[in-house]
C-alpha positions as CSV (number, residue, x, y, z in Angstrom):
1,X,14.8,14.2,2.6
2,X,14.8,12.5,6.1
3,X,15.8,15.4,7.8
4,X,13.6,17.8,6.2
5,X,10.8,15.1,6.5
6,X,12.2,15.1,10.8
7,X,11.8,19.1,10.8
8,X,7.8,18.8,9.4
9,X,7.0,16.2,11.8
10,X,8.3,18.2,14.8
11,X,6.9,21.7,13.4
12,X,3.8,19.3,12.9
13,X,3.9,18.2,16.9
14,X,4.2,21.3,18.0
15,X,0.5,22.2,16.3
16,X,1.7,23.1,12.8
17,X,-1.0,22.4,10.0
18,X,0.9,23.5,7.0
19,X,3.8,21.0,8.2
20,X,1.4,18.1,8.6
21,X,-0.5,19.1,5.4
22,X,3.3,19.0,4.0
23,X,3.8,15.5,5.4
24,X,0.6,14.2,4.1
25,X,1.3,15.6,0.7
26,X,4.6,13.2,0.5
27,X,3.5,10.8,2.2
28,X,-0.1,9.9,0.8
29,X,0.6,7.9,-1.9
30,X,2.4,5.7,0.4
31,X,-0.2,5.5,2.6
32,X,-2.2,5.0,-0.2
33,X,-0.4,1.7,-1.6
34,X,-0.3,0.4,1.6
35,X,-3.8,0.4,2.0
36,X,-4.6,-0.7,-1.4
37,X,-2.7,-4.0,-0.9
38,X,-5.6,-4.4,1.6
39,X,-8.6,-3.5,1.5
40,X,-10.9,-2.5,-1.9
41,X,-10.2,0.0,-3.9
42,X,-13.6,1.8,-3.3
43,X,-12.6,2.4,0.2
44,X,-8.5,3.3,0.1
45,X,-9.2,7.1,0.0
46,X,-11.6,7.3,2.9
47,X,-8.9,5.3,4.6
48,X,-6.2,7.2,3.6
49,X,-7.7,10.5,5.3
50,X,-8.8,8.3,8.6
51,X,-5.1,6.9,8.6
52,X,-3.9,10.5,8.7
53,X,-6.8,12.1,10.9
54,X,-5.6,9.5,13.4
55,X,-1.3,10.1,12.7
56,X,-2.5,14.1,13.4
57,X,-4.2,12.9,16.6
58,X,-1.4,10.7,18.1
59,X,1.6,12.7,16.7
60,X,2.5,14.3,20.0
61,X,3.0,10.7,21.3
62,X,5.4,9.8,18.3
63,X,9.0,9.7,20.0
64,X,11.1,9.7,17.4
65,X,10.3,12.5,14.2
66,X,12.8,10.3,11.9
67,X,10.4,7.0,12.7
68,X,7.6,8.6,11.0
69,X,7.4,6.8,7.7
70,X,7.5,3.4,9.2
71,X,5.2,4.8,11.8
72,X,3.0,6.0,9.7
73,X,2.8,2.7,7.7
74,X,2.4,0.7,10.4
75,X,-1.3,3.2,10.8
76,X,-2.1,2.2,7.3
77,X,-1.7,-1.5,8.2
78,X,-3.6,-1.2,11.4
79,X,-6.3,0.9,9.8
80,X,-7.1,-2.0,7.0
81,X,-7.1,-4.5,9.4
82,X,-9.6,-2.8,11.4
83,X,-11.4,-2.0,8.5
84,X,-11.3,-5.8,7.1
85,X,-12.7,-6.6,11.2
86,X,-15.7,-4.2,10.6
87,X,-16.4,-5.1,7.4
88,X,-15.4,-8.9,7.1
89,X,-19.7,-9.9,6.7
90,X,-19.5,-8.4,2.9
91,X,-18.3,-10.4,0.3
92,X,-16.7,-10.1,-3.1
93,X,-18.3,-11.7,-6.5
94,X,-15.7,-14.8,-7.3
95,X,-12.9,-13.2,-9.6
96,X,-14.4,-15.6,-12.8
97,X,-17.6,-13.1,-12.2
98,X,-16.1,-10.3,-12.6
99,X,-14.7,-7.8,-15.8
100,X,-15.3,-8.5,-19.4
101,X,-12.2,-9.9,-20.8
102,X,-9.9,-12.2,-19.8
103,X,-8.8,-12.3,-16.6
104,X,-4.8,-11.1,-17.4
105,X,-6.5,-8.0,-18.7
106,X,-9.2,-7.1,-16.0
107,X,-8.0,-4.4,-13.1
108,X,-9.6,-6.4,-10.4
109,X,-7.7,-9.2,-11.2
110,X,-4.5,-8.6,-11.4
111,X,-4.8,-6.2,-7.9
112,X,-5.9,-9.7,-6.7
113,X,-3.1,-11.0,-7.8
114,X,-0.6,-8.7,-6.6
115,X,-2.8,-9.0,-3.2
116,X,-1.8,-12.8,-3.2
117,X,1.9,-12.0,-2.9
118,X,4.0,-11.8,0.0
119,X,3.2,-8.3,1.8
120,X,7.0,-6.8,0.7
121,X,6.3,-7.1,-2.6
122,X,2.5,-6.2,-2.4
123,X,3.6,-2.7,-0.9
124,X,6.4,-1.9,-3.4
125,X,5.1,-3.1,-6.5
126,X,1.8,-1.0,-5.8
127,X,4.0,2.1,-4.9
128,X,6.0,1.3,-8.3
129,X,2.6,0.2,-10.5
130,X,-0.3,2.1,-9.0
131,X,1.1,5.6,-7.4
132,X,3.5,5.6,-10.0
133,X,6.7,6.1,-7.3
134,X,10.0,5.5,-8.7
135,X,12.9,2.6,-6.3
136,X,14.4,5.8,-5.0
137,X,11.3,7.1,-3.8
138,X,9.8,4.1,-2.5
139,X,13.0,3.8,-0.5
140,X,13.0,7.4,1.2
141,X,9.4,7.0,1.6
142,X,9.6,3.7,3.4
143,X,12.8,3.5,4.8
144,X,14.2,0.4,3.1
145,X,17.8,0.3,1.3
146,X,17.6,1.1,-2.0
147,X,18.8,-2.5,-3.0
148,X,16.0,-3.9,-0.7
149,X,13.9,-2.0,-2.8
150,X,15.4,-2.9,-6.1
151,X,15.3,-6.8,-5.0
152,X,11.1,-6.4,-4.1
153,X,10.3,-5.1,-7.2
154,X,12.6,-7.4,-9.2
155,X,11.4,-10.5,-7.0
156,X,7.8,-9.3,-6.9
157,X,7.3,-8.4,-10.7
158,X,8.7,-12.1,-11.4
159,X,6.1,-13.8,-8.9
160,X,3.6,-11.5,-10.5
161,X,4.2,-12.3,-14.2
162,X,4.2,-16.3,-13.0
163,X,0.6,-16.1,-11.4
164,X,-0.7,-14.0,-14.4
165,X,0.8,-16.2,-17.3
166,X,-1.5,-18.3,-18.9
167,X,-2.5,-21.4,-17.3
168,X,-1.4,-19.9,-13.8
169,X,-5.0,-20.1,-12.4
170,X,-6.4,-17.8,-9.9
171,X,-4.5,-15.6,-7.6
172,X,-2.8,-17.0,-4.8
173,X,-3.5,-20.6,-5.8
174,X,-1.7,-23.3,-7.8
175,X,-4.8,-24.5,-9.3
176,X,-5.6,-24.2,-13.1
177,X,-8.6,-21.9,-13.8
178,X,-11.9,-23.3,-14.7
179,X,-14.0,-21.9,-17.5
């Protein structure tokens, strides 16, 4: 896959719109999870298409075709940091404010949580849980062994079942949670 991922990233240099559309095809959901782990949800699609509006834009400059993935992820990051710059005046309701049940069983919450974990495990765990990839996918995608894979999810789906059991509190604190 890297090498047919190198030849659509040079056909893509050299002007090719199919390639790139090719590249954002397998790429995307990468791009996507990225993203997610942080900024809102509501705005991770817009993003996506700015992240590869500007990869289209500054391909020509990219050296190296087979760097691409990590490249490209390294867009993503950028991207939500500039977005979380622009946007850092708005504010998110408190995490007890928000959803209807309890807190294990609300969306919001448990992307919070997985938002309070180191950034390795934030990426592959929302490649794995959100866009649905499988450890062999995430690892051609991202360019990370397949045991570095394997040892993200494993350590990240641990850390994430801690902060969500019962009693845990809120995410990325070791207080207990107030009703």
């Amino acid at each position: 896959m890297a090498e047919e991922t190198q030849g659509l990233v040079e056909a893509a240099q050299r002007g090719d719109r199919a390639a790139f559309g090719s590249l954002y095809e397998r790429y995307g959901r990468m791009v996507h999870a990225v993203l997610l782990a942080r900024v809102h949800r509501q705005e991770t699609d817009d993003l996506v298409h700015e992240v590869f509006l500007q990869a289209w834009r500054a391909l020509p400059s990219l050296r190296e075709p087979a760097a691409f993935p990590g490249w490209l992820a390294r867009i993503a990051r950028n991207k939500a940091m500039d977005h979380y710059r622009r946007s850092h005046e708005e504010e998110e309701l408190p995490l007890t404010l928000e959803g209807r049940g309890r807190p294990g069983e609300d969306g919001q919450y448990i992307l919070a949580t997985v938002r309070s974990l180191p950034e390795a495990y934030r990426e592959t765990l929302l490649m794995r849980l959100v866009e649905g990839m499988t450890g062999p996918e995430i690892s051609v995608l991202t360019g990370l062994t397949h045991e570095s894979v394997r040892v993200n999810l494993s350590r990240g789906m641990k850390m994430l079942r801690e902060k969500l059991a019962p009693g845990s509190g809120e995410p990325g604190s070791g207080a207990e949670r107030q009703s």
